[in-house]
C-alpha positions as CSV (number, residue, x, y, z in Angstrom):
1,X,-6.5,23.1,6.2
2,X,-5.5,20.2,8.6
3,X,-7.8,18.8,10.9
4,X,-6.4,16.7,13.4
5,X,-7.7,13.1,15.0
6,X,-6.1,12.3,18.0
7,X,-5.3,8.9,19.2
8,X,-6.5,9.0,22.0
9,X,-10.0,10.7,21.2
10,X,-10.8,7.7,18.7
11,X,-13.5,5.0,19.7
12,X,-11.6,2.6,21.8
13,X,-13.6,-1.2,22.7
14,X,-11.5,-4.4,24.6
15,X,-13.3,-7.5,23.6
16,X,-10.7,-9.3,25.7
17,X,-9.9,-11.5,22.5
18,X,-9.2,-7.8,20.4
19,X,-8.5,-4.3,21.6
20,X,-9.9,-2.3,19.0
21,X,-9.1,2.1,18.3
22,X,-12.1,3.2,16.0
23,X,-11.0,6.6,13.8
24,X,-14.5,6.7,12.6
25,X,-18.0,5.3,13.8
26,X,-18.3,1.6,13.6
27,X,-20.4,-1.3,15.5
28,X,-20.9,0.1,18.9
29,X,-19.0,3.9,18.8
30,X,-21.0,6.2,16.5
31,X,-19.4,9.8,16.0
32,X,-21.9,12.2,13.7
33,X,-18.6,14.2,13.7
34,X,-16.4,11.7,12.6
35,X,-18.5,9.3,10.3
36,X,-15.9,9.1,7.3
37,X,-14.0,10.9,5.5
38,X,-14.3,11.2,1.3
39,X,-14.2,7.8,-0.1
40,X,-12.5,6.9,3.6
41,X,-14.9,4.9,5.4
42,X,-12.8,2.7,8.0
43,X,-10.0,2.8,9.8
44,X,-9.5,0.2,12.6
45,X,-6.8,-0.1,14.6
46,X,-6.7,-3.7,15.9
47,X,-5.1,-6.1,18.3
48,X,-5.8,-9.8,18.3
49,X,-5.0,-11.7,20.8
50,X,-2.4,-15.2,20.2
51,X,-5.1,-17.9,19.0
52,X,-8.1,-15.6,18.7
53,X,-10.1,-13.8,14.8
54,X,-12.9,-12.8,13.4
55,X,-15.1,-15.6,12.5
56,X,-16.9,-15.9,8.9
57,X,-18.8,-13.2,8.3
58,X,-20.2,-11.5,5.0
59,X,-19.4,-7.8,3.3
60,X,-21.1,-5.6,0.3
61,X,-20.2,-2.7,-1.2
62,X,-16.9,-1.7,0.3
63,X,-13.3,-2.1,-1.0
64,X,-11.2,-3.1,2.4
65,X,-7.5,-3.0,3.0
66,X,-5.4,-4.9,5.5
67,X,-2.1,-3.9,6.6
68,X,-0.1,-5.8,9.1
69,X,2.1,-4.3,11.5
70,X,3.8,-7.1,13.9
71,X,2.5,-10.8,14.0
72,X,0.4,-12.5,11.2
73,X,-3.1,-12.7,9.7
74,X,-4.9,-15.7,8.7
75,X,-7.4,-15.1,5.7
76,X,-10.1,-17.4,4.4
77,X,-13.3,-15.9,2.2
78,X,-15.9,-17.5,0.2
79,X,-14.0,-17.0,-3.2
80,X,-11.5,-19.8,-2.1
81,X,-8.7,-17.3,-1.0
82,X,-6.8,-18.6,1.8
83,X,-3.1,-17.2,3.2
84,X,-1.1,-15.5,5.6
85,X,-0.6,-11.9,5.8
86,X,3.0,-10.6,7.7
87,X,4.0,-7.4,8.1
88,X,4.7,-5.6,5.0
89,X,2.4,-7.1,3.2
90,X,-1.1,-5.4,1.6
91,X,-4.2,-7.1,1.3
92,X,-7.4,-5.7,-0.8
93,X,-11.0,-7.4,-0.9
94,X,-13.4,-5.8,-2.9
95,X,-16.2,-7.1,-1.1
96,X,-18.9,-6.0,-4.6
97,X,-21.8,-7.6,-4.5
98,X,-20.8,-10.0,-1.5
99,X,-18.3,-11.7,-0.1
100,X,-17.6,-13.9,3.3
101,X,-14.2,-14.0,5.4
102,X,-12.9,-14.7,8.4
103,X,-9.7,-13.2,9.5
104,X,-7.7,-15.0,12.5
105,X,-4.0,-15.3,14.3
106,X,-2.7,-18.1,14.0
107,X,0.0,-18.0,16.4
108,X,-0.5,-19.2,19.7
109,X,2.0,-17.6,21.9
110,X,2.4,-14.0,19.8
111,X,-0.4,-10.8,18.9
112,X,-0.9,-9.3,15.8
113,X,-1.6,-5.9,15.1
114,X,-3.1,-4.4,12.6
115,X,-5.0,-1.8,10.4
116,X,-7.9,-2.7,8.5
117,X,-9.6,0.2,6.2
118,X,-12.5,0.5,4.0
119,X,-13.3,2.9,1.2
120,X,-16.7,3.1,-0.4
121,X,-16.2,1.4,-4.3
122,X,-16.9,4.0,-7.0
123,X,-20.3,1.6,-8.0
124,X,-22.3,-1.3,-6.5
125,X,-22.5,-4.6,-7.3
126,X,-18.6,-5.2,-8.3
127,X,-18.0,-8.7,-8.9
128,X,-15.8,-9.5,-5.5
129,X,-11.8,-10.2,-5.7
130,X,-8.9,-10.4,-3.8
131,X,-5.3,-9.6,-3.7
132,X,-2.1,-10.0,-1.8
133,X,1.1,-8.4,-2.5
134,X,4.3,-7.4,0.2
135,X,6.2,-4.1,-0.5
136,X,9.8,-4.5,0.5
137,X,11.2,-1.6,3.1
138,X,13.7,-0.6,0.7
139,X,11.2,0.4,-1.9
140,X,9.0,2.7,0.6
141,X,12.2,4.7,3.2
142,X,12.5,8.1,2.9
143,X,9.5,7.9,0.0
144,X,6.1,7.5,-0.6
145,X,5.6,4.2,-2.1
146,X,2.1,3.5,-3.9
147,X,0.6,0.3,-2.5
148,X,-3.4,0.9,-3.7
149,X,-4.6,2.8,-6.7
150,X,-7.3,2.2,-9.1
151,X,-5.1,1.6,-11.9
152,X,-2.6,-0.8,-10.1
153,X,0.2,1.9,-11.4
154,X,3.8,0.6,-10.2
155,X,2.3,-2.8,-9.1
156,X,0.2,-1.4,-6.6
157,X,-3.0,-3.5,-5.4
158,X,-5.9,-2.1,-7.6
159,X,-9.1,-0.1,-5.6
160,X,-12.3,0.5,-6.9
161,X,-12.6,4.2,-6.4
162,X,-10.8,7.1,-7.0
163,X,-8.0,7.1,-4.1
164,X,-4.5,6.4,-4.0
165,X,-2.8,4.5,-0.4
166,X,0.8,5.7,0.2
167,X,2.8,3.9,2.5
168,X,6.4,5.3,3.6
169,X,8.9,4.6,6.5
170,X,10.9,7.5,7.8
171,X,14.3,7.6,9.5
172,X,14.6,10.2,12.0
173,X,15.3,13.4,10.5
174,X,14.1,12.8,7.3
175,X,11.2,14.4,5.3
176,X,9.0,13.6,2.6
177,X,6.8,15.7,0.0
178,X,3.5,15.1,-1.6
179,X,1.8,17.6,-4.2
180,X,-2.1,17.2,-3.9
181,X,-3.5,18.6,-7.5
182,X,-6.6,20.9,-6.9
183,X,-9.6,19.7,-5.7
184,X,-7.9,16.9,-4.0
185,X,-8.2,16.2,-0.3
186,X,-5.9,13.4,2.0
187,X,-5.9,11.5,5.4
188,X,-2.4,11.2,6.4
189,X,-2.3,8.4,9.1
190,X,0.9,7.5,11.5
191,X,1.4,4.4,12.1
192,X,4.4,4.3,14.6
193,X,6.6,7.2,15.4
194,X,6.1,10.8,15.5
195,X,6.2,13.4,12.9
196,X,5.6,16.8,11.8
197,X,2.8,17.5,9.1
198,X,3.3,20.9,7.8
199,X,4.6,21.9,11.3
200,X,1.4,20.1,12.5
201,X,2.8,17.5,15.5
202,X,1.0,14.3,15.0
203,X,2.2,11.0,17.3
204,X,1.6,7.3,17.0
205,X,-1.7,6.8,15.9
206,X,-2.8,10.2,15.5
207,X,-4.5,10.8,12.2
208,X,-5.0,14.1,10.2
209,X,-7.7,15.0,7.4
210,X,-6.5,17.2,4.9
211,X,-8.4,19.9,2.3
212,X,-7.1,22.8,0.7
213,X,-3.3,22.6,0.6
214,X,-1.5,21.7,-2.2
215,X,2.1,20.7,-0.7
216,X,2.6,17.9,2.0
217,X,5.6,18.0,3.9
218,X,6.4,15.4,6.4
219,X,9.3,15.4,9.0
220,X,10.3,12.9,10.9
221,X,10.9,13.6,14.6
222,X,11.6,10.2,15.3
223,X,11.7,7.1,13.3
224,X,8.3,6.5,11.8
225,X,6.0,4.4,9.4
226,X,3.2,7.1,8.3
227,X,0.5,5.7,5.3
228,X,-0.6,8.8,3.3
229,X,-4.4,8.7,1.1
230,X,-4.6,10.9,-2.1
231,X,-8.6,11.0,-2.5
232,X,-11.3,12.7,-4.6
C-alpha cells in the first residue's frame, strides 16, 4: 500500500528570509490528515535566503536530522557544538530533555537548501547530543547507504528510536531494492529527480508512505537523489 504526498499539496509559507514546503503540520499549516507518520514527525523542506537563519531557539523530546542539499548551514546549540554543514553531510540532535540552536547561512551572496526532519525519540528525557558526519557519493550511487540508525551500524549517525534513514543517488536508468521485514512500514522521500516506486511515479519533492509491501523497488526515470525510512 503506497500512499502518495505530492509536492505540491504540502504546506507551503514565504517568510521572505525562508521559503518553507511543510510534508506534515507544523507552526502555522495544521493537516489532521497528514500530522506524522510512525516515528516520522517532520519533514521541512527549506530555503534560506544568503545572510539569513533561524535564531536561538530551544527543543525537547525529538531526535532531528539535517541534510543539506546546495549551499551551507551554520550550527550553534547550547551544548557548545558549533560547525558548518555542506552538502552531503548528516547532522543529528537529539534534542532529550532540552537543547538550544540556532541554524543560519553564512554566505552572503548564495541560498541553501535544505531538509530538516524530526522523529519522536523512543523515551523522554534523553540526555541531549550531537553529531556530524558526510557520506561520500561514491558510497551511496546506485545503493542505499545507511546514514541514521539506532545502532550507528556501518558508521551511520545513531537515532533514538527504532528507524533507519537511507540515503541513495540514482543515475538515470538505474534501480534500487529494499526488503521491508513484516510489520515494517517506510516513507520514501525524493529529493531531486524523478522516479518510479513500484511503478508508482513520484517527482521532485513528492513523498510516499508506505505499509504492507514487503519489496521496494526504485527506478530512476531521471537522475535522482531519493532518502528512504525503514520504521516500526
Amino acid at each position: 500500500m503506497i500512499h502518495v504526498r505530492r509536492a505540491a499539496d504540502r504546506g507551503h509559507a514565504d517568510h521572505g528570509w525562508l521559503d518553507t514546503f511543510h510534508t506534515f503540520s507544523f507552526a502555522d499549516y495544521s493537516d489532521a490528515e497528514h500530522h506524522h507518520f510512525r516515528s516520522l514527525r517532520v519533514i521541512n523542506e527549506d530555503r534560506v535566503a544568503p545572510g539569513q537563519g533561524f535564531g536561538m531557539h530551544g527543543h525537547r523530546d525529538m531526535e532531528i536530522v539535517t541534510y543539506v542539499l546546495e549551499g551551507a548551514l551554520q550550527h550553534k546549540d547550547s551544548l557548545g557544538n558549533g560547525s558548518i554543514l555542506r552538502p552531503g553531510e548528516f547532522q543529528r540532535m537529539s534534542a532529550g530533555s532540552g537543547i538550544r540552536h540556532s541554524e543560519f547561512n553564512p554566505s552572503p551572496t548564495e541560498p541553501v537548501h535544505l531538509y530538516q526532519i524530526w522523529l519522536f525519540p523512543n523515551e523522554h528525557g534523553l540526555k541531549p547530543s550531537y553529531e556530524q558526519k558526510a557520506f561520500a557519493e561514491e558510497e551511496r550511487i546506485g545503493r542505499f547507504r545507511v546514514v541514521a540508525s539506532p545502532d550507528g551500524a556501518d558508521g551511520s549517525l545513531t537515532i533514538q528510536q527504532d528507524a533507519r534513514v537511507f540515503l541513495s543517488t540514482l543515475p538515470a536508468g538505474q534501480s534500487v531494492t529494499h526488503e521491508l521485514s513484516a510489520g515494517r512500514h517506510a516513507w520514501l522521500q525524493v529529493l531531486r529527480g524523478r522516479v518510479s516506486l513500484n511503478d508508482t511515479p513520484l517527482d521532485t519533492s513528492d513523498g510516499a508512505a508506505i505499509s504492507e509491501e514487503q519489496l521496494l523497488t526504485v527506478h530512476a526515470d531521471q537522475p535522482a537523489e531519493i532518502m528512504l525510512f525503514d520504521m516500526a
